[in-house]
C-alpha positions in Angstrom: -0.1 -5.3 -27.5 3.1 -4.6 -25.6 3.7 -1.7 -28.0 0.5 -0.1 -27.0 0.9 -0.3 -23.5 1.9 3.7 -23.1 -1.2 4.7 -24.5 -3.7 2.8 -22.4 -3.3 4.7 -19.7 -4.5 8.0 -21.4 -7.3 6.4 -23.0 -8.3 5.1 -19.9 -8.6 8.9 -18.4 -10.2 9.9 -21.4 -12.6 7.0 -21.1 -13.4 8.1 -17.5 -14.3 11.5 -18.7 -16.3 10.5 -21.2 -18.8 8.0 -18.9 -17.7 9.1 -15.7 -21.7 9.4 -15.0 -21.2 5.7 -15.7 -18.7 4.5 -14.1 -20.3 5.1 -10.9 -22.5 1.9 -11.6 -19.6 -0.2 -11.4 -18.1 0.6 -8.1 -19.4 -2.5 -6.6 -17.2 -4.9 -8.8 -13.5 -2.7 -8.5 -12.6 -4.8 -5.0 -12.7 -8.4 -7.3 -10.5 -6.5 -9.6 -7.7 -5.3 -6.8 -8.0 -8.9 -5.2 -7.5 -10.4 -8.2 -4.4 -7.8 -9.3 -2.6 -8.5 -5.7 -3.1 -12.3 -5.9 -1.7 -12.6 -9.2 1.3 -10.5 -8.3 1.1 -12.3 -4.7 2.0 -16.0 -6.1 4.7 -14.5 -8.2 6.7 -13.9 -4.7 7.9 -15.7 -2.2 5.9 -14.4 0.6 7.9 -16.5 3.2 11.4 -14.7 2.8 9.4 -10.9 2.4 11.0 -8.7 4.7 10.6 -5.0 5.8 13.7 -3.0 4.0 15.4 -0.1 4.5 13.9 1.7 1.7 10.4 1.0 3.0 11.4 2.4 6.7 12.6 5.7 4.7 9.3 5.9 2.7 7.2 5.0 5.5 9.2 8.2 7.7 8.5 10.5 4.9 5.1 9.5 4.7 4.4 10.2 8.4 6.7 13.3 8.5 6.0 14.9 5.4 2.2 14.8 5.9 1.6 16.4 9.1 4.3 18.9 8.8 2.7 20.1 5.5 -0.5 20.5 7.4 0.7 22.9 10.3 2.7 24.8 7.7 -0.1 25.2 5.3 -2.2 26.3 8.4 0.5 28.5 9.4 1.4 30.4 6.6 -2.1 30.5 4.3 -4.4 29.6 7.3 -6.3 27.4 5.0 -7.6 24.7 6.4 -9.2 23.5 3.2 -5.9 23.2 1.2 -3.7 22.0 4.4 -6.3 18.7 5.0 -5.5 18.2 1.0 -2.0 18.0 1.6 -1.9 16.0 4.8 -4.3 13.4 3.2 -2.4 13.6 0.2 1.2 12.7 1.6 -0.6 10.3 4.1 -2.8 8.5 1.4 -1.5 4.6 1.6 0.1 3.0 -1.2 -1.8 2.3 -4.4 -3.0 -1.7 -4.2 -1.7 -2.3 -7.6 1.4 -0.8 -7.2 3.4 -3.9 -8.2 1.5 -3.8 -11.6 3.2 -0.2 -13.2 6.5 -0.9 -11.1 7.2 -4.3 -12.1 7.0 -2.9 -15.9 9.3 -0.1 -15.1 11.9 -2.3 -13.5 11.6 -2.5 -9.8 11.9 -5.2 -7.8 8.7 -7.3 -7.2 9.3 -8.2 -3.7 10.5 -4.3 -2.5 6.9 -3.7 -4.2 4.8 -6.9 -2.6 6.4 -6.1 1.1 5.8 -2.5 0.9 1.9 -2.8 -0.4 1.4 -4.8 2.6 3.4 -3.1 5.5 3.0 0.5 4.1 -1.1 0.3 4.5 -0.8 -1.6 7.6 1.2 1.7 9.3 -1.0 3.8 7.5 -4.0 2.4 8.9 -2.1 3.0 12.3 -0.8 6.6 12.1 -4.2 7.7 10.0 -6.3 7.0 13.5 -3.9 8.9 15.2 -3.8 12.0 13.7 -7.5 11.9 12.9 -7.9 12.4 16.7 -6.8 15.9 16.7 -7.3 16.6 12.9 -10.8 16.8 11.0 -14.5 16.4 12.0 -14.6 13.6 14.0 -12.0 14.2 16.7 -14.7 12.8 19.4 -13.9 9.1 17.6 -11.1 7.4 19.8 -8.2 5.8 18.2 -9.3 2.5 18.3 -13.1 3.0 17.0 -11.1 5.2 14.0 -7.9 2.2 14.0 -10.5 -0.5 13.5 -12.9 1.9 10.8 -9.6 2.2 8.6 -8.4 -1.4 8.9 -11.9 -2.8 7.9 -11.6 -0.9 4.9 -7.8 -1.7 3.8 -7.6 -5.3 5.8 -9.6 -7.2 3.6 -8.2 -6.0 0.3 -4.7 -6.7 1.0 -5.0 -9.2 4.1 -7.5 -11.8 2.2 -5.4 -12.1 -1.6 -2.2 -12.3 0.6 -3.6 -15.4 3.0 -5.2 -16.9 0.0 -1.2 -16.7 -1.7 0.4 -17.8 1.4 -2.0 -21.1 1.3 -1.3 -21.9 -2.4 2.4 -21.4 -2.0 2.6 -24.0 1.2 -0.5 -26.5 0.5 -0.7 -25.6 -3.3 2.7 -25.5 -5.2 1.1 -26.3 -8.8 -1.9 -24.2 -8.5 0.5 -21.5 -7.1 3.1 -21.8 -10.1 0.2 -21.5 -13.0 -1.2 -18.3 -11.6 2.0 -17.4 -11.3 1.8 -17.5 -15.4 -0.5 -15.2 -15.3 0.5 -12.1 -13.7 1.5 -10.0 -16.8 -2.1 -9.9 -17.2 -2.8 -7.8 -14.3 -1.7 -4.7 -16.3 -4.5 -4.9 -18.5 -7.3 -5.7 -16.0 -5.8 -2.7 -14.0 -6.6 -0.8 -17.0 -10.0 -1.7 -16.5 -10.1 -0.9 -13.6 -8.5 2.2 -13.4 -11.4 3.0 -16.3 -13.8 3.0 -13.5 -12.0 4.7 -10.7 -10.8 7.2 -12.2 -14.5 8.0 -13.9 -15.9 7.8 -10.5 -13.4 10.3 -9.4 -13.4 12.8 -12.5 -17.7 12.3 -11.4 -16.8 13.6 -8.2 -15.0 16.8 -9.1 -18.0 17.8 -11.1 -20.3 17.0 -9.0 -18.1 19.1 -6.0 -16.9 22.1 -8.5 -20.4 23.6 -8.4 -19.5 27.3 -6.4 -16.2 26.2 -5.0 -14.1 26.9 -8.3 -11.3 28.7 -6.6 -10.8 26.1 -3.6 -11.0 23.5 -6.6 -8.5 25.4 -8.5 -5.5 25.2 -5.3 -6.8 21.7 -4.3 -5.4 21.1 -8.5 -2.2 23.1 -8.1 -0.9 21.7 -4.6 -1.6 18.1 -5.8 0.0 18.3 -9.2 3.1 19.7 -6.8 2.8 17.3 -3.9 2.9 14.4 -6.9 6.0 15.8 -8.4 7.1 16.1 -4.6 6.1 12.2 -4.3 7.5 10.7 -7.3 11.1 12.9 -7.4 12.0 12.5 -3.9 10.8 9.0 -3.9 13.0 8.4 -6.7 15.9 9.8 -4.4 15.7 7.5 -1.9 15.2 4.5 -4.2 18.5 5.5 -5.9 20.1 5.8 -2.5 19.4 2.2 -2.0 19.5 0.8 -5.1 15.9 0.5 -6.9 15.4 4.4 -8.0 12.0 3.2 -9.8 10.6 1.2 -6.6 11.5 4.4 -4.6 9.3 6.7 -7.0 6.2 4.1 -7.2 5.6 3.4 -3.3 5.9 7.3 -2.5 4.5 8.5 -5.7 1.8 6.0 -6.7 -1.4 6.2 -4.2 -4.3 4.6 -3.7 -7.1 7.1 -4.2 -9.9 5.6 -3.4 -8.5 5.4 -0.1 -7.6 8.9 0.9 -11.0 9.9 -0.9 -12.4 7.8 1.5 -10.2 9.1 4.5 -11.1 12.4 3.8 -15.1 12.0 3.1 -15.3 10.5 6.4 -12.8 12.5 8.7 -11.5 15.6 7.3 -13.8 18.2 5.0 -15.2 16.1 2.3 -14.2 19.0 -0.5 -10.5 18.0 0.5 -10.8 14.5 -1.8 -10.8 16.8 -4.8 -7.1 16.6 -4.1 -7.0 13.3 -4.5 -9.5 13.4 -7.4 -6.9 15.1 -9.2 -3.8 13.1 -8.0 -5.4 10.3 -9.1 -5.0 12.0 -12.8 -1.6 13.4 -12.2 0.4 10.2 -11.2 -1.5 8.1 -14.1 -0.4 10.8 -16.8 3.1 10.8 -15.3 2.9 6.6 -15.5 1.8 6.6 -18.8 4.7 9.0 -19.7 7.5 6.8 -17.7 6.1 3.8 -19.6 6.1 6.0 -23.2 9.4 6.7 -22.2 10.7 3.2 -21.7 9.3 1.9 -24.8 10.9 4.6 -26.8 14.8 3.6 -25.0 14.0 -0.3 -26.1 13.1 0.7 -29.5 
């Protein structure tokens, strides 16, 4: 199966296409599938001795940086409004929740990975209410009604499979260590579910392309850029301290569901087509590094 691994990716996308009509349906389950991703990845760490690194403060700074400045020069120079809330939710968007899964294939370090899926959506879920107060549609919501909106959506997907972890690791050794066993399966239910995420968000371009075809068409072209953007200069300042592949993943890989989210409730929902189409980008580009690896072990 290991051989295969490259190509599962695609045929997920393809998949999606195909029933995205159907994928819709099972929406409900995908948060059992994260929290069962993150815990199996979870008990393979030592969540005691996690700490925040340098390369996550870096990542974190571009995040916050990157993504508003885009915004006021997108407004400045196209006065697009459209296209500039793509970009800021697009830079913004928190860290994918199975992150670790793609990463730990490609050679990053798990605990880099683990610490920065935790801290990097809890800063998120800080900085989003804060801009959201003078960005978007609901700028009447204060920060702490928008603070506590956000963190009820991301808290309980990373807070609960990391609590849970934390118990098995100091109550729990042996049930800890045979999970533990078990967390090179998390690529393949991944697979699965990114089989229904990214149906539901191939769904939602269709069912948001009717009349807006040239708003669609620059939503496409600044996300393929801003994932290029992402995964490059993430890759930078991986390689400037030393884990060039954890670097790309944190800044590159993103969790779209999220930022479709974000942007459906504060910004103009039309700007999640950006994220729609990120979502395809960074898996095509994930399937490719993978290819890739595979072909340099052959």
């Amino acid at each position: 199966m290991q051989k295969y691994r490259s190509y599962i990716l695609p045929a997920a996308i393809l998949l999606g296409l195909l029933l995205h009509r159907w994928c819709a349906y099972a929406a409900p389950i995908t948060p059992y599938f994260i929290f069962i991703i993150l815990l199996l990845n979870f008990v393979a760490v030592d969540l005691r001795k996690l700490r925040i690194t340098k390369l996550s403060v870096w990542i974190m700074i571009v995040q916050m940086v990157a993504s508003i400045s885009a915004y006021y020069l997108i407004r400045l120079c196209t006065h697009n409004e459209l296209i500039a809330q793509g970009l800021l939710i697009g830079l913004l968007c928190p860290v994918a929740s199975s992150v670790v899964v793609i990463s730990c294939m490609l050679g990053a370090k798990r605990e880099t990975v683990t610490e920065y899926t935790i801290f990097g959506n809890l800063m998120v879920s800080v900085m989003a209410p804060f801009y959201f107060t003078f960005i978007g549609v609901h700028q009447d919501l204060s920060f702490w009604s928008s603070f506590i909106l956000i963190l009820r959506r991301i808290g309980p997907t990373i807070a609960l499979p990391f609590f849970v972890a934390l118990f098995l690791q100091i109550f729990c050794k042996k049930v800890n260590d045979t999970l533990s066993r078990f967390k090179n399966w998390t690529f393949y239910i991944w697979a699965v579910l990114l089989l229904i995420t990214l149906g539901q968000t191939i769904d939602f371009i269709f069912i948001h392309g009717n009349g807006n075809g040239w708003n669609i068409l620059w939503l496409g072209v600044a996300s393929i850029l801003t994932c290029a953007f992402n995964f490059g200069f993430g890759k930078w300042l991986g390689r400037q301290q030393g884990d060039t592949m954890a670097g790309g993943q944190l800044l590159g890989q993103k969790n779209t569901a999220m930022g479709i989210w974000m942007a459906n409730t504060y910004l103009n929902p039309l700007a999640s087509v950006f994220l729609a189409f990120y979502s395809v980008w960074q898996n095509l580009f994930n399937s490719w590094q993978l290819w890739r690896q595979d072909r340099e072990k052959r």
